[in-house]
C-alpha positions in Angstrom: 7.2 -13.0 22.3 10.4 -15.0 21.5 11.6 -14.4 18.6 11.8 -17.6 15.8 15.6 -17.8 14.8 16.0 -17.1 11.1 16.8 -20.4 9.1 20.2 -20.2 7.1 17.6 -20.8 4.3 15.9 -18.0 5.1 18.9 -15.2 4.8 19.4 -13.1 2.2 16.1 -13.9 0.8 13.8 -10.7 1.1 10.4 -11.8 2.2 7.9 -12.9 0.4 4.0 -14.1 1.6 1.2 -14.8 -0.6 -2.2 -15.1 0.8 -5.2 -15.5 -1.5 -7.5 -12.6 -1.2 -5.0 -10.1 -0.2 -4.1 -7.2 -2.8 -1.6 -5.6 -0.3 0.6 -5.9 2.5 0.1 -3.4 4.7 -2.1 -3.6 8.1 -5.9 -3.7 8.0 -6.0 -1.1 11.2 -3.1 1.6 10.4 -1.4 0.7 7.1 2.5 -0.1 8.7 4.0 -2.8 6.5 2.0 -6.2 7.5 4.2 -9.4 9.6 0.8 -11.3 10.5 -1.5 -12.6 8.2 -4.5 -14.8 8.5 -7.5 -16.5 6.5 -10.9 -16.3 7.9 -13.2 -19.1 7.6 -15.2 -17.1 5.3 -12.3 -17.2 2.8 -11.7 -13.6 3.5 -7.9 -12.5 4.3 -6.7 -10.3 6.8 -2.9 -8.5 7.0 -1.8 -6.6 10.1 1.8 -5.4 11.3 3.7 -6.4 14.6 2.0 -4.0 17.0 -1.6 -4.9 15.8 -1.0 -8.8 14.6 0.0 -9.2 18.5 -3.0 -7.1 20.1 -5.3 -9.6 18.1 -3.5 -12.6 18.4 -5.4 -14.7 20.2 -8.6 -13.6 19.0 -6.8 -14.3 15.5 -6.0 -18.6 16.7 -9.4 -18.8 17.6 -11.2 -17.7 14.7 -8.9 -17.9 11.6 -8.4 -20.9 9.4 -4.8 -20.2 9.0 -2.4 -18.1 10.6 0.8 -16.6 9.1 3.1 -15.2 11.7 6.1 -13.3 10.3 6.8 -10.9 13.7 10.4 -12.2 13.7 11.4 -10.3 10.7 10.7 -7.2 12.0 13.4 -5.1 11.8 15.5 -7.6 10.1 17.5 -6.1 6.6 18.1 -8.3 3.7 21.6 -7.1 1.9 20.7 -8.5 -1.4 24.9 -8.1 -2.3 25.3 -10.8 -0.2 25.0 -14.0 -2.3 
């Protein structure tokens, strides 16, 4: 996976996704902090993190509605002194 560059617009803004139908953001299968999110068809919403949002990937552009793919901010730090 290459890794989206992070728009000047984008730094030192912590991040922030808001999917309908989803109370937290941690990953469906092991509970890690979530960086790939998706709506189902069925209106039901899915979170999963880097490790897991990549294992299902493709299964997740075939069957979801909408996918949300926040990989490249894994490991990225957000110095919120910096404005």
């Amino acid at each position: 996976m290459d890794a989206a560059p992070v728009d000047i617009v984008d730094r030192g803004k912590p991040r922030t996704v808001v999917v309908d139908g989803l109370e937290d953001d941690r990953c469906f299968t092991c509970g890690a902090e979530a960086f790939v999110y998706a709506k189902m068809p069925s209106g039901r919403a899915v979170a999963y993190c880097g490790h897991h949002g990549t294992a299902y990937w493709e299964q997740l552009n075939v069957q979801a509605s909408k996918v949300i793919d926040m990989r490249h901010l894994i490991g990225v730090t957000f110095d919120e002194d910096d404005d």
